[in-house]
Kinemage of the C-alpha trace (Angstrom):
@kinemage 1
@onewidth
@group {chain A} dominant
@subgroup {mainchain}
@vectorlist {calphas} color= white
{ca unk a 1} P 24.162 42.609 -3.387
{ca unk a 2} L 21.513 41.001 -5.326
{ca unk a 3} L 19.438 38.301 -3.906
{ca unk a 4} L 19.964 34.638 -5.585
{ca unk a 5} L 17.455 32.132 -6.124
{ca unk a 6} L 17.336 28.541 -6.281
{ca unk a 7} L 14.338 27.121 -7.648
{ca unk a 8} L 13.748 23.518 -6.798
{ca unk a 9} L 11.582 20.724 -8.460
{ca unk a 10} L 10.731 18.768 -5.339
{ca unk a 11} L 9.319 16.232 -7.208
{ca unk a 12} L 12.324 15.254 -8.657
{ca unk a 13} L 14.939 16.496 -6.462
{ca unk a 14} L 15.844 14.679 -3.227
{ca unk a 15} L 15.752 16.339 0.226
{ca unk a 16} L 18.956 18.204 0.962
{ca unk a 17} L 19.904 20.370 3.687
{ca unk a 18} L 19.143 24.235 2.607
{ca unk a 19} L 19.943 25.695 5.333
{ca unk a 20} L 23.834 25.155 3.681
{ca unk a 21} L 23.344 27.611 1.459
{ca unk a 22} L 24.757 31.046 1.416
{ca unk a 23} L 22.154 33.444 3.140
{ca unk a 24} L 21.796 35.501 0.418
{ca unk a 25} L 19.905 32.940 -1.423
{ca unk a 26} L 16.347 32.483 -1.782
{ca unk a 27} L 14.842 29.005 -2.094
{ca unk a 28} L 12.032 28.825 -4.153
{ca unk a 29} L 10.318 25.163 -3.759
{ca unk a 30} L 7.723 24.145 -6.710
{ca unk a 31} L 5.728 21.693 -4.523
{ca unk a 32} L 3.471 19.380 -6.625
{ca unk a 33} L -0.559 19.119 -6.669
{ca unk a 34} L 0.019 14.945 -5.062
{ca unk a 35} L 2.550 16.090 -2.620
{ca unk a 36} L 1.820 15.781 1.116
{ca unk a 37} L 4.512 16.544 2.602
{ca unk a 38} L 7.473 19.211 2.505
{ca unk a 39} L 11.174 18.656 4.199
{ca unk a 40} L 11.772 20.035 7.448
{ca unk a 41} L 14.433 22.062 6.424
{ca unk a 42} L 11.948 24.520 4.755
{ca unk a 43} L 11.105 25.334 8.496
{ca unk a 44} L 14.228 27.671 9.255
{ca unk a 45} L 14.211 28.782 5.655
{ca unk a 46} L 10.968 30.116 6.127
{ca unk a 47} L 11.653 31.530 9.512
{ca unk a 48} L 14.704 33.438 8.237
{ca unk a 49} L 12.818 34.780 5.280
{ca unk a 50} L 14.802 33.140 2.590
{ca unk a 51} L 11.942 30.687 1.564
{ca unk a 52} L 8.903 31.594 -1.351
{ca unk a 53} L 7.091 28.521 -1.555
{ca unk a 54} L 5.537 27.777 -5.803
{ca unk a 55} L 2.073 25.612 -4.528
{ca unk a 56} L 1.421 23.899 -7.829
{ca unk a 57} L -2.167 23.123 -8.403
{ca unk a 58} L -2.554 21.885 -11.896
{ca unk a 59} L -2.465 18.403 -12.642
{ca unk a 60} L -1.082 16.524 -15.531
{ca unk a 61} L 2.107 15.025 -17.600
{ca unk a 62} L 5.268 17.994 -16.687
{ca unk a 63} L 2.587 20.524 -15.242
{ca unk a 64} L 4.853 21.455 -12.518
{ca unk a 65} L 8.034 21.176 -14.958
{ca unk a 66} L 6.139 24.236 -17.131
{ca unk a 67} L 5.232 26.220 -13.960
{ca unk a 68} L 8.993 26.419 -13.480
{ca unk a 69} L 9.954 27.055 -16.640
{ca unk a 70} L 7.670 30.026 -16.603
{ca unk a 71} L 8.908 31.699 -13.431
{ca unk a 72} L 12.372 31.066 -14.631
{ca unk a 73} L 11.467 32.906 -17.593
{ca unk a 74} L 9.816 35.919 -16.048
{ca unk a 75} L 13.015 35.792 -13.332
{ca unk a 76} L 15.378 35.959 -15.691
{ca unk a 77} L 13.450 39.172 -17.610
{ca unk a 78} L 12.876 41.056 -14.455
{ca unk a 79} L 16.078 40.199 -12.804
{ca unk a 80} L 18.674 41.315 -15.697
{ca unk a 81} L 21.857 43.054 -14.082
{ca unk a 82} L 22.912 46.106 -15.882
């Protein structure tokens, strides 16, 4: 079965609880260059193997909106079920 992904603007989404999700998901946080701090929940994600952090280090208006539009991008192109 193919592995899903949820990719996650954590500057604009709210903490939820992850660990909800079906285990054949993989949570892909895009973490901003001015955030400090990550949710806990990433913890068990990341214990379990189901977590592939996106550290964003440019700066400026939407920078981390582009990053995930790119890795959506190249997702969707190397991810294409025949």
């Amino acid at each position: 079965m193919p592995q899903r992904r949820l990719l996650i603007d954590l500057e604009n989404v709210p903490t939820s609880d992850y660990n909800l999700l079906p285990e054949d998901f993989l949570v892909m946080p895009f973490i901003g260059s001015q955030q400090e701090s990550v949710p806990l929940a990433f913890i068990e994600l990341a214990r379990a193997g189901r977590l592939e952090e996106c550290k964003v280090t440019s700066t400026g208006k939407n920078a981390l909106d582009f990053h995930l539009a790119f890795y959506l991008g190249r997702l969707s192109c190397t991810d294409i079920r025949r």
